[in-house]
C-alpha positions in Angstrom: 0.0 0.0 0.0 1.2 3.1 -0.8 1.3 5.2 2.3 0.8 8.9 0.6 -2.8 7.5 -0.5 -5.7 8.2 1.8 -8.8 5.8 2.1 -11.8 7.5 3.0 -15.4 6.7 4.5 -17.2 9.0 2.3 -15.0 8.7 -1.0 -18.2 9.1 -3.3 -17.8 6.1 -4.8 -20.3 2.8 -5.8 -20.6 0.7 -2.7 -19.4 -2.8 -2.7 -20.6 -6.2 -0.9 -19.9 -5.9 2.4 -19.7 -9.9 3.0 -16.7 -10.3 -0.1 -14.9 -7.4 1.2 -15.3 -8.7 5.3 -14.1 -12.2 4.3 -11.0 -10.7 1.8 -10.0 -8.5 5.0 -10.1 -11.7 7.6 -8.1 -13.4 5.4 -5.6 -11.0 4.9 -5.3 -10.4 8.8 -4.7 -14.5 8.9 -1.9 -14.0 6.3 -0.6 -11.3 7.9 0.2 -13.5 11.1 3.2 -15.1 8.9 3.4 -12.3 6.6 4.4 -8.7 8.9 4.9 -6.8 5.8 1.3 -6.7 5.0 0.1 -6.1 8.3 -0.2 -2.4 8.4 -2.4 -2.5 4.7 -4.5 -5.4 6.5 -5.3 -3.4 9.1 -6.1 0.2 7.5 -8.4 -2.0 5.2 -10.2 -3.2 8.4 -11.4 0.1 9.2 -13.6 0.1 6.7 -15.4 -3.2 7.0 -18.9 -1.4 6.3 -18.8 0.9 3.9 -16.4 -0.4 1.3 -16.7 0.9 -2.1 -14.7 0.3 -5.3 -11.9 2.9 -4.3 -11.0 0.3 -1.8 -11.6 -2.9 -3.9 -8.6 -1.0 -6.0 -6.3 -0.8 -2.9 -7.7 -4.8 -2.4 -6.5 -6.3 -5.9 -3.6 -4.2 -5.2 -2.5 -6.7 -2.4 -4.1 -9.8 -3.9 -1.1 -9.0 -6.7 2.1 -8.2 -4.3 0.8 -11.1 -2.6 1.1 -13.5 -5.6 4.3 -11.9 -6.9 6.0 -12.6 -3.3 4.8 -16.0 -2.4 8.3 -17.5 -1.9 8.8 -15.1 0.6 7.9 -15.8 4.8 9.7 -16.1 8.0 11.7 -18.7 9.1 11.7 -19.5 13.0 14.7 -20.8 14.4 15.8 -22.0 17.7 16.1 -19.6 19.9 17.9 -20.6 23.5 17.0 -17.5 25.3 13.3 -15.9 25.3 13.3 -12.5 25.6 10.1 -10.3 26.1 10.0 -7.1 24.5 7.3 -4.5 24.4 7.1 -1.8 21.5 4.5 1.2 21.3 3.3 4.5 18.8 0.6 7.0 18.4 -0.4 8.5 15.6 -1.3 11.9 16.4 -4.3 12.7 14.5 -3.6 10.6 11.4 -7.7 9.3 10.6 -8.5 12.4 8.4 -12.5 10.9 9.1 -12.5 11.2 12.8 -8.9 13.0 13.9 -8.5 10.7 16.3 -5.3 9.4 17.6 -4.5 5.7 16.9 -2.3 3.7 19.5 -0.5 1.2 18.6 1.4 -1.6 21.1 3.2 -5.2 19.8 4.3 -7.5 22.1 7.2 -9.6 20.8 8.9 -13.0 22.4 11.7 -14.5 20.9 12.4 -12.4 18.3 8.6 -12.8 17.3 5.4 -11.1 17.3 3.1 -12.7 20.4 0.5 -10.0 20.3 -0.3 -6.5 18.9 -3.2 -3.7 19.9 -4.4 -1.2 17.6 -7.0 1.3 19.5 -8.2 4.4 19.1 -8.5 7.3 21.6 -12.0 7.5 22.7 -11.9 11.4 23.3 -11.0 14.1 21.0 -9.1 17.3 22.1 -10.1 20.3 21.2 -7.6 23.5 21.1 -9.3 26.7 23.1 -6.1 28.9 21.6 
């Protein structure tokens, strides 16, 4: 996905079927569990699971195709004699231009892999009084 691009909510365009678009996005979360490069597109394709429309069937076919070019590629998990836990987090100040909300992100990784990962957004918006 190219990260200049912005999906949006209201982009004006024919809606799509919400079922085919739901079950292409489960999948690629499922593929993205072996697969970290693809994680980020998975996810911002998530956000909108209910009002898809052919702007993002575009961004969908785009995947679909780096996915098939790249299908040698994966992660290989060796042995690893000590398990370390680490613990990585980032916010996004602002970055949803539908709902300027900030976005927080935390991964949890053990041995070198990802365990578990959080992606939430702030529940309250701050408004300037300046």
């Amino acid at each position: 996905m190219i990260l200049k691009e912005k999906l949006q909510k209201d982009d004006e365009e024919e809606p799509i079927d919400e079922n085919v678009y739901k079950s292409l996005v489960g999948c690629l979360m499922y593929v993205a569990s072996t697969r970290p490069d693809i994680m980020y597109t998975g996810s911002v394709l998530s956000r909108f699971l209910h009002c898809a429309s052919k702007n993002h069937k575009v961004f969908r076919k785009r995947v679909m195709r780096y996915l098939k070019d790249t299908l040698s590629f994966g992660i290989k998990f060796n042995k690893v004699e000590n398990f370390e836990l680490q613990g990585y987090s980032n916010s996004e100040c602002a970055r949803s231009l539908d709902d300027i909300r900030t976005l927080l992100v935390i991964v949890s990784l053990l041995a070198q892999g990802v365990s578990s990962w959080c992606l939430k957004k702030q529940d309250i918006v701050a408004q300037s009084t300046a």
